[in-house]
One Martini backbone bead per residue (centre of mass of N, CA, C, O) as a GRO file, in nm:
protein
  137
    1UNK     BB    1   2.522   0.527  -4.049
    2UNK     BB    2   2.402   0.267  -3.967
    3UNK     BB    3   2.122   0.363  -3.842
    4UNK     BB    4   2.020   0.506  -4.078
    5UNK     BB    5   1.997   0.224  -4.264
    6UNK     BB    6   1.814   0.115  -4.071
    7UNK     BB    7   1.586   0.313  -4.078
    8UNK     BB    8   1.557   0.320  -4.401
    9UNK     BB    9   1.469  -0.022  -4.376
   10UNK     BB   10   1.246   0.022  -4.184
   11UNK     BB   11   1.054   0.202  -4.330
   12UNK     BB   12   1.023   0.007  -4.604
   13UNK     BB   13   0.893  -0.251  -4.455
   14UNK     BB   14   0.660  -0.090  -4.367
   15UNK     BB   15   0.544   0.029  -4.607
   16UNK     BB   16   0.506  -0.257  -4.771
   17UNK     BB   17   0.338  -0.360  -4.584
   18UNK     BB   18   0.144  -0.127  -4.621
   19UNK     BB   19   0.085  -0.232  -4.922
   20UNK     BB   20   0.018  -0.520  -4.891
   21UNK     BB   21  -0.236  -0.464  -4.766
   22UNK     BB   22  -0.394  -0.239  -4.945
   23UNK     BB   23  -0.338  -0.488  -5.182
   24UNK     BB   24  -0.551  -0.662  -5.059
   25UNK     BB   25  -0.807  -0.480  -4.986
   26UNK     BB   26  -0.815  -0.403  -5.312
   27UNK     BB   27  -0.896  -0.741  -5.402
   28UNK     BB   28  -1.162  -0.753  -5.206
   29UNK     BB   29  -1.323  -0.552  -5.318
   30UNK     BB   30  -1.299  -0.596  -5.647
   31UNK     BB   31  -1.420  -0.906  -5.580
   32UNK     BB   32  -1.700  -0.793  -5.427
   33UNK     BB   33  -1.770  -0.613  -5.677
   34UNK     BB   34  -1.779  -0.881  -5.867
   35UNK     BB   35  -2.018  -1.047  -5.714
   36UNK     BB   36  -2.330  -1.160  -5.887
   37UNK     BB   37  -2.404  -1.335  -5.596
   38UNK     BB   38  -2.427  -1.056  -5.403
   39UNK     BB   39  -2.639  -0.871  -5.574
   40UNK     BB   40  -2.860  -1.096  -5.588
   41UNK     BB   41  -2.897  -1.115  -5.264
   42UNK     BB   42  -2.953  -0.861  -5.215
   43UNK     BB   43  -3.106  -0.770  -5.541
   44UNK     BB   44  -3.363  -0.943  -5.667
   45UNK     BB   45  -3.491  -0.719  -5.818
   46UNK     BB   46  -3.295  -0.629  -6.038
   47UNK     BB   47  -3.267  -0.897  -6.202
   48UNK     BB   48  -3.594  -0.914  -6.286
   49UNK     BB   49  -3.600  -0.667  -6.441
   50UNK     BB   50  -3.342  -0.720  -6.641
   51UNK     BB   51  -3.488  -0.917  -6.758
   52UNK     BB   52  -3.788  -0.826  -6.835
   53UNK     BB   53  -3.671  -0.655  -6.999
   54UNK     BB   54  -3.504  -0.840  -7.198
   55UNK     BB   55  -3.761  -0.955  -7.289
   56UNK     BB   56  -3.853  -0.687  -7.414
   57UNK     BB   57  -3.666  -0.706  -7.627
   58UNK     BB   58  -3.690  -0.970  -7.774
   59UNK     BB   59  -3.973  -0.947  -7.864
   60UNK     BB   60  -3.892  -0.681  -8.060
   61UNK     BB   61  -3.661  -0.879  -8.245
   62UNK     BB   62  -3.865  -1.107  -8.250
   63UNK     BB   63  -4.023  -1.170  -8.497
   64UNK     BB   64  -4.372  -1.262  -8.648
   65UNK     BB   65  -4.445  -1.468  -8.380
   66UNK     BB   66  -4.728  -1.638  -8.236
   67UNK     BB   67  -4.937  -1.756  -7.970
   68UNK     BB   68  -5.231  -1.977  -8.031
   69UNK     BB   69  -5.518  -2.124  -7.975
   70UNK     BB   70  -5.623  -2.447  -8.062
   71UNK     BB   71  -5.912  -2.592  -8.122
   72UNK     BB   72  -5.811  -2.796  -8.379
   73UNK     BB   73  -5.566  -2.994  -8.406
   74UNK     BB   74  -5.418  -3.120  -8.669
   75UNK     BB   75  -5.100  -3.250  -8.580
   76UNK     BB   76  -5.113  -3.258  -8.221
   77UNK     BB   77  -5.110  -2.986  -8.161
   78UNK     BB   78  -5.188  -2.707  -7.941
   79UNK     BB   79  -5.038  -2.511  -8.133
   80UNK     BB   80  -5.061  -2.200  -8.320
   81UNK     BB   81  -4.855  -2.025  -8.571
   82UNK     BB   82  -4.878  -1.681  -8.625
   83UNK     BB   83  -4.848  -1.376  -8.769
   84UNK     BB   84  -4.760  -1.064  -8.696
   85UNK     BB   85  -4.794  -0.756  -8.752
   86UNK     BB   86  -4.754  -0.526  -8.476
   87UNK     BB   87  -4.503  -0.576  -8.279
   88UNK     BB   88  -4.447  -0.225  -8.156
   89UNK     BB   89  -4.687  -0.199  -8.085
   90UNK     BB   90  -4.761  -0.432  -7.894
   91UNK     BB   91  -4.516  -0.357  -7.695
   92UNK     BB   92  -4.671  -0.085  -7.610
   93UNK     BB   93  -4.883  -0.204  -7.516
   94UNK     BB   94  -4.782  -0.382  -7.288
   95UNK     BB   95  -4.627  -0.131  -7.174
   96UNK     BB   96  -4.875   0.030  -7.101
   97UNK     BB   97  -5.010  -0.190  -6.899
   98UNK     BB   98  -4.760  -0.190  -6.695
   99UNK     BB   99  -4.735   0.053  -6.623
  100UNK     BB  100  -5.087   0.121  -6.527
  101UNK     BB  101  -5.017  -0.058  -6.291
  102UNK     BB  102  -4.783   0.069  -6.125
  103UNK     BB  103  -4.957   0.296  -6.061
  104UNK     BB  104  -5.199   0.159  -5.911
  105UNK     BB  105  -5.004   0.051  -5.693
  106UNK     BB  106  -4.872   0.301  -5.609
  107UNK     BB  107  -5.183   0.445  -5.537
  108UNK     BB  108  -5.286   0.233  -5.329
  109UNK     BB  109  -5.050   0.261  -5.127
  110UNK     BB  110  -5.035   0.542  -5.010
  111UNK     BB  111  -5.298   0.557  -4.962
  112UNK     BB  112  -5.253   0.343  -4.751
  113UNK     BB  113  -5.053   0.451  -4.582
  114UNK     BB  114  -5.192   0.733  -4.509
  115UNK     BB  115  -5.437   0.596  -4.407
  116UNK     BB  116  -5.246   0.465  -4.146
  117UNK     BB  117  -5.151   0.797  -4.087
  118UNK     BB  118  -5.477   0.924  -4.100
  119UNK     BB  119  -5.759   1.017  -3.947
  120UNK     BB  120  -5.988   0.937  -4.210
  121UNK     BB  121  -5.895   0.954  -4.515
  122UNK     BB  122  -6.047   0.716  -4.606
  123UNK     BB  123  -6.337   0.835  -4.611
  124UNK     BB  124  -6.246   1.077  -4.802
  125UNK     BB  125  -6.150   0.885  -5.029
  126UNK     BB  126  -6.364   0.772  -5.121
  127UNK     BB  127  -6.558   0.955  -5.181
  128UNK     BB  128  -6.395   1.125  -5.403
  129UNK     BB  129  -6.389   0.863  -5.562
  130UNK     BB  130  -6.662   0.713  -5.554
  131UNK     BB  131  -6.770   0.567  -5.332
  132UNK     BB  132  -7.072   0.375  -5.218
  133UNK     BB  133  -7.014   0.292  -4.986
  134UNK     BB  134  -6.943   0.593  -4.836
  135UNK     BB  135  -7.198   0.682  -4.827
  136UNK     BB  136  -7.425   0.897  -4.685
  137UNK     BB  137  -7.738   0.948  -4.588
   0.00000   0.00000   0.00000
């Protein structure tokens, strides 16, 4: 009965090392994955999209004032500051202007790509956009 009992408190020793293992590593898992210093060095493009968001909101919900440059400063500061009329309006314009800039962007990349893994592309490519350069007379 002795060895029974010797067999079934080392089994639990066993267990409880595999268990406080398990949960050493799952403590180190969890505190690398919440460790906000370590996802900014892996991906620090998505960090500065969030911020810029978050700017783009910021300006949405601050309503009211705009920053323009005054020709003659009457109390000696360089900006004066007035009201502006349709702060979602200037919103969806400024983002319509970022949109249609990263596609242009994208599709001048994608271009450049094709151009140059497959020749010819590019002669063909400017021709059909209308590029005077590329015609031949």
């Amino acid at each position: 009965m002795d060895q029974a009992a010797d067999k079934i408190e080392a089994h639990i020793d066993r267990t409880r090392q595999r268990l406080g293992s398990n949960l050493r590593e799952l403590e180190e898992k969890v505190e690398a994955a919440t460790d906000w210093r370590a996802h900014y060095q892996a991906r620090p493009q998505y960090f500065l999209g969030g911020a810029f968001a978050a700017g783009i909101l910021l300006a949405a919900t601050v309503r009211g004032r705009s920053v323009r440059r005054s020709s003659e400063p009457s109390d000696g500061s360089q900006f004066e500051f007035e009201s502006s009329g349709n702060v979602p309006g200037q919103l969806l314009e400024v983002w319509d202007n970022v949109r249609n800039a990263l596609i242009a962007v994208a599709a001048t990349q994608i271009a450049k790509y094709i151009g140059d893994r497959i020749p010819g592309f590019d002669e063909h490519y400017r021709r059909i956009a209308g590029d005077p350069g590329s015609q031949r007379a």
